[in-house]
The first five atom37 places (N, CA, C, CB, O) and aatype in JSON, in Angstrom:
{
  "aatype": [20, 20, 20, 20, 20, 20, 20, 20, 20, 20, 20, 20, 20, 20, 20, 20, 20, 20, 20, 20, 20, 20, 20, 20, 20, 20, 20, 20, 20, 20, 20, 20, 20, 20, 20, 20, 20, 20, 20, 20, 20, 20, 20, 20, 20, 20, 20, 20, 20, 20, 20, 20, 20, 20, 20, 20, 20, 20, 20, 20],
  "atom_mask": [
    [1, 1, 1, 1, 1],
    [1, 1, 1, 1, 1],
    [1, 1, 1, 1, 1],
    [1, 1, 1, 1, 1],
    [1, 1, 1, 1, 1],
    [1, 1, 1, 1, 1],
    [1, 1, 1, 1, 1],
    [1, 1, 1, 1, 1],
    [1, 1, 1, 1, 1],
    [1, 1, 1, 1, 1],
    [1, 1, 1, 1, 1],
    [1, 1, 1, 1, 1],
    [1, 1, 1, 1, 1],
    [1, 1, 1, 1, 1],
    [1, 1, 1, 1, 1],
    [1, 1, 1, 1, 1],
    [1, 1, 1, 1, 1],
    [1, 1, 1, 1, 1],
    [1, 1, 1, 1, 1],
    [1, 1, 1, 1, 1],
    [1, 1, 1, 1, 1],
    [1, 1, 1, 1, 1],
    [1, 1, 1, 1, 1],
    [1, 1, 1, 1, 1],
    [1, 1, 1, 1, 1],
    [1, 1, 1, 1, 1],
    [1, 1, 1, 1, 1],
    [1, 1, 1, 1, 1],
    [1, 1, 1, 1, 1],
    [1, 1, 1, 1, 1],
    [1, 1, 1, 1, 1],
    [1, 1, 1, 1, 1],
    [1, 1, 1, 1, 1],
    [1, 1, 1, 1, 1],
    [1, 1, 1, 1, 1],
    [1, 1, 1, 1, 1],
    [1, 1, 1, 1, 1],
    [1, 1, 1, 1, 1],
    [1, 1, 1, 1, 1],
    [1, 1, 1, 1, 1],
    [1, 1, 1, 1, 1],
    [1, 1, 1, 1, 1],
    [1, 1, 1, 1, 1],
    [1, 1, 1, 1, 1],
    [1, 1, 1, 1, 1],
    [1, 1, 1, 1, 1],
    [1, 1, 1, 1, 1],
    [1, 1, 1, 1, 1],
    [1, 1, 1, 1, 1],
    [1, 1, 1, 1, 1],
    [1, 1, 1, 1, 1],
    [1, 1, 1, 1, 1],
    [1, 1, 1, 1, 1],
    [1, 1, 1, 1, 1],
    [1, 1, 1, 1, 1],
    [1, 1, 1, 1, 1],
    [1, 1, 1, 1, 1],
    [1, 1, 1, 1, 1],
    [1, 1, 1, 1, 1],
    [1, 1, 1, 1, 1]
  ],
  "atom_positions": [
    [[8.83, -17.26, -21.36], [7.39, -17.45, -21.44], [6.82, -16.69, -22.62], [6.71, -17.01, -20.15], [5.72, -17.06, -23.04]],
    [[7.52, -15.52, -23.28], [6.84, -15.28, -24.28], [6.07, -15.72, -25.36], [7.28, -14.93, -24.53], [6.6, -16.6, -26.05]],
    [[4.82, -15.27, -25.74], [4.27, -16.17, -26.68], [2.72, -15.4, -26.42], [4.51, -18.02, -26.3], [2.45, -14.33, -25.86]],
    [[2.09, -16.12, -26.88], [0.83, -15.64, -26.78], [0.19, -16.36, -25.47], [0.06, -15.88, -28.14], [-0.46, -17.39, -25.69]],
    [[0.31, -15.93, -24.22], [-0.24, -16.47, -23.46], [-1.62, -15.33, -22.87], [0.88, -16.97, -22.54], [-2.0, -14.32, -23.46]],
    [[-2.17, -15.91, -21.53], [-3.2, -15.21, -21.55], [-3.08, -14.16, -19.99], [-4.49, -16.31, -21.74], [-2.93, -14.57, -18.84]],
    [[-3.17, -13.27, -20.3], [-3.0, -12.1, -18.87], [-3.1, -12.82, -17.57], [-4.34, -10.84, -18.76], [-3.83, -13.81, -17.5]],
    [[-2.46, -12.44, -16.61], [-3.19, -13.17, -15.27], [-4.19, -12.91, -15.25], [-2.85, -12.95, -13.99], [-4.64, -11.92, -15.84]],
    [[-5.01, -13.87, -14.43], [-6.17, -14.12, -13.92], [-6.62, -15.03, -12.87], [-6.69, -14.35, -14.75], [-6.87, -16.21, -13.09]],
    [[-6.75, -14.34, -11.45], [-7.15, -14.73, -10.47], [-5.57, -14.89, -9.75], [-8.16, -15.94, -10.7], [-4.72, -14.04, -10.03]],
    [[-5.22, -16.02, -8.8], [-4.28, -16.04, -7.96], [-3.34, -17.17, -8.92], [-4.82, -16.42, -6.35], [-3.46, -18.39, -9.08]],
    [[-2.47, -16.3, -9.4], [-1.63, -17.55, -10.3], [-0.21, -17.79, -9.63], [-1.31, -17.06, -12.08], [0.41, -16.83, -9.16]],
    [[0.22, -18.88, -9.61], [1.36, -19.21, -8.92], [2.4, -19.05, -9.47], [1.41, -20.27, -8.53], [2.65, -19.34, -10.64]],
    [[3.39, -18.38, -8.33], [4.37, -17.72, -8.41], [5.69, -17.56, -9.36], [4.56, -17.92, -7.53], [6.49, -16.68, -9.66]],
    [[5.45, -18.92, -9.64], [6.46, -19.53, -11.18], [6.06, -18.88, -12.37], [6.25, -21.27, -11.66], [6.86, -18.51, -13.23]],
    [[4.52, -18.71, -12.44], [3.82, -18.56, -13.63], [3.86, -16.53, -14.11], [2.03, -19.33, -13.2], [3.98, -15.87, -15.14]],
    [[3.72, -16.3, -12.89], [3.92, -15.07, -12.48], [5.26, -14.0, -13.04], [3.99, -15.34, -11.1], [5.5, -12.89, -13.53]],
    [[5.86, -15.26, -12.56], [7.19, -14.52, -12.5], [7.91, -14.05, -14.0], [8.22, -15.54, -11.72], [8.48, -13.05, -14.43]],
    [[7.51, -15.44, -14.5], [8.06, -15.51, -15.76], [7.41, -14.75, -16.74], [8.12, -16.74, -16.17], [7.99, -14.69, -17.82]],
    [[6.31, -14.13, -16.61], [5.8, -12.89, -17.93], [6.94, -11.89, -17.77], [4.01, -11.89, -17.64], [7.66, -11.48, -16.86]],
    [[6.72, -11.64, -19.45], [7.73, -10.58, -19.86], [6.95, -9.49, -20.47], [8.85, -11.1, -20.89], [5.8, -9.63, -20.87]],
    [[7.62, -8.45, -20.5], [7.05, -7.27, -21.36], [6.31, -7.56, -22.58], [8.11, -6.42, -21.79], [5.22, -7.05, -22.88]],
    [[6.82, -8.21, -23.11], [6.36, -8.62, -24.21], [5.14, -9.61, -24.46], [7.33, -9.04, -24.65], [4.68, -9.95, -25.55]],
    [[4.64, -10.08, -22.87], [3.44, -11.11, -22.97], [2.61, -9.92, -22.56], [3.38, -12.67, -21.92], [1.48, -9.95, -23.03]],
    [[2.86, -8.96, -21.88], [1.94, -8.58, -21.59], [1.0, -7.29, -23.04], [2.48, -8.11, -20.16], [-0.17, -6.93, -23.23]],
    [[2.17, -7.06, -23.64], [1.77, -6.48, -25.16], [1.07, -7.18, -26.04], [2.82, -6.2, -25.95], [0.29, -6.7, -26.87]],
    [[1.34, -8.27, -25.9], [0.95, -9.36, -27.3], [-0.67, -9.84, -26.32], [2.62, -11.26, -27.7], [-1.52, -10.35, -27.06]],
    [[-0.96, -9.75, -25.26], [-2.44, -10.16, -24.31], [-3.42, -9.02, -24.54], [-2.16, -10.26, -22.43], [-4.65, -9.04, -24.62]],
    [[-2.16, -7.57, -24.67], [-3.55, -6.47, -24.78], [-3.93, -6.22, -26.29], [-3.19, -4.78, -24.06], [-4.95, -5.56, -26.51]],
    [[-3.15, -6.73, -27.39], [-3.18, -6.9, -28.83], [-2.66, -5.45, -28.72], [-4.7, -7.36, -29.74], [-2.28, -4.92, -27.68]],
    [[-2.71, -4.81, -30.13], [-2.65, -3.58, -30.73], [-2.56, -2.63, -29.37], [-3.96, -3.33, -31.77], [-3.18, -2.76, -28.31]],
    [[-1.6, -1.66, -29.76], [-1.66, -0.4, -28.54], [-0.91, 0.83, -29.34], [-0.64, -0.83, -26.83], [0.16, 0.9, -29.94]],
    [[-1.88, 1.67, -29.09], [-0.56, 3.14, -29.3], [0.7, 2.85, -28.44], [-1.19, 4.96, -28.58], [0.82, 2.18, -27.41]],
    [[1.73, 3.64, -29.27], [2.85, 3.84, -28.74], [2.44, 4.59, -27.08], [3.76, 4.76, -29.88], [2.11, 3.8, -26.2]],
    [[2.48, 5.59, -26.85], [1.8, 6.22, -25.95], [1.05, 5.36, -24.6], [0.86, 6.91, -26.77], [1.24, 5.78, -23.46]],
    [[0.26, 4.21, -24.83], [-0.03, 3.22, -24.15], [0.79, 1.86, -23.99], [-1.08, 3.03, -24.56], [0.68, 1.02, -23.1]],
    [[1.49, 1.87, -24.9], [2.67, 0.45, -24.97], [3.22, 0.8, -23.65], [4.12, 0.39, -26.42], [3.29, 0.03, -22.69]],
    [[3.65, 2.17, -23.68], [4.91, 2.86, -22.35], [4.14, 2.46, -20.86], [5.14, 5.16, -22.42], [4.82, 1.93, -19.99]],
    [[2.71, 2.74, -20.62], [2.28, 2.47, -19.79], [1.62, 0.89, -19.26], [1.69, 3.36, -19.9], [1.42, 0.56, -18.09]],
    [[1.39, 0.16, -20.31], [1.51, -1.41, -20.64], [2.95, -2.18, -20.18], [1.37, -1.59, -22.34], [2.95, -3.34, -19.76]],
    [[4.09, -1.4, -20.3], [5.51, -1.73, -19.75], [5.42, -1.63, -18.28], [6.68, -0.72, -20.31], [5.48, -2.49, -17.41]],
    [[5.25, -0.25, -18.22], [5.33, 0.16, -16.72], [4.74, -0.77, -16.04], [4.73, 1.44, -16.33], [5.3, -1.31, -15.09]],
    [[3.23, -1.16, -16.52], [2.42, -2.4, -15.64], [3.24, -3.63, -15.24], [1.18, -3.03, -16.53], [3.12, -4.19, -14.15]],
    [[4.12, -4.03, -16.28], [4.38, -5.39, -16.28], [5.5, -5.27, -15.61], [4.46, -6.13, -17.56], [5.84, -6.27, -14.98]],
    [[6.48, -3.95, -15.51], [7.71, -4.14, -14.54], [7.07, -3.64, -12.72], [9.24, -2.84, -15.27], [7.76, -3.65, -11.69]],
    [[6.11, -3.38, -12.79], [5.22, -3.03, -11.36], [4.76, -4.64, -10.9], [3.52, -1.8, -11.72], [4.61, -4.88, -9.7]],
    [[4.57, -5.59, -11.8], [4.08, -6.38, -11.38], [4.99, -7.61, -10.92], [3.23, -6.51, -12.14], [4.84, -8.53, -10.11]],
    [[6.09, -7.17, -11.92], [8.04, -8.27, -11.6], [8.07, -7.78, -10.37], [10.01, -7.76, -12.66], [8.72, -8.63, -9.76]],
    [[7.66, -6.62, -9.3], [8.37, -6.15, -8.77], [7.54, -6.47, -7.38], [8.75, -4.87, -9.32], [8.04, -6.68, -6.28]],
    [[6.24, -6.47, -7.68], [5.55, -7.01, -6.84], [5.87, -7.99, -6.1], [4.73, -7.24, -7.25], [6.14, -8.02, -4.9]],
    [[5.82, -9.1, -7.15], [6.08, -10.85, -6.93], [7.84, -10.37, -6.17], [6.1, -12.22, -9.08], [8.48, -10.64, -5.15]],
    [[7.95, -9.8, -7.03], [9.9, -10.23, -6.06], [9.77, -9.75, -4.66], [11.71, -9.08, -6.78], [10.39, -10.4, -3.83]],
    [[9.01, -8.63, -4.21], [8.83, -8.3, -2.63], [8.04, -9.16, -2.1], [8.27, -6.97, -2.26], [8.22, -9.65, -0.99]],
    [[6.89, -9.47, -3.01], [6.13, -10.81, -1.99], [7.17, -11.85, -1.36], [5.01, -11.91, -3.02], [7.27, -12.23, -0.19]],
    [[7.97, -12.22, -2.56], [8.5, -13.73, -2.28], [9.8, -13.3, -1.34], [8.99, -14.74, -3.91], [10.41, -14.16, -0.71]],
    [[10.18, -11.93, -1.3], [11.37, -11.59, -0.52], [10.69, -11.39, 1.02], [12.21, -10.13, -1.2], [11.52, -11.43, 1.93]],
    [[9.36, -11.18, 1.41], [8.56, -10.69, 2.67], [8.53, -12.37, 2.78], [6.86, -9.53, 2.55], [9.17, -12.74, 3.77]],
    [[8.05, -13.28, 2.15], [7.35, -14.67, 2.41], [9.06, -15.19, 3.36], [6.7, -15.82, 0.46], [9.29, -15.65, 4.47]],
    [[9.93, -14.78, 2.17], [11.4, -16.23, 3.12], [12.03, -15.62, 4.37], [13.3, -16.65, 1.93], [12.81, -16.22, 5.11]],
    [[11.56, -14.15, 4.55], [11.62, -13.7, 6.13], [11.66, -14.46, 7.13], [10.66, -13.03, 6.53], [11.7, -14.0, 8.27]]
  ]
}
């Protein structure tokens, strides 16, 4: 999915979700200190991690 796409927004489905990478989520916030890139990462692997427990709680 990399590319210039646009941050989530609102309830996006789970395919769409899944597939952001570190790198969409850098290229959505434009320009960042180094210093904030690290915490811009952290967001985006908090949020892989999210979706994978949702969808691992949902096939329960």
């Amino acid at each position: 999915m990399h590319g210039m796409q646009p941050p989530v927004r609102g309830p996006p489905g789970d395919d769409e979700a899944a597939r952001l990478e570190q790198q969409d989520i850098l290229d959505a916030l434009g320009g960042l200190p180094e210093g904030a890139r690290h915490c811009a990462l952290l967001a985006a692997n908090a949020l892989k991690a999210a979706i994978e427990s949702f969808k691992n709680r949902r096939a329960e």
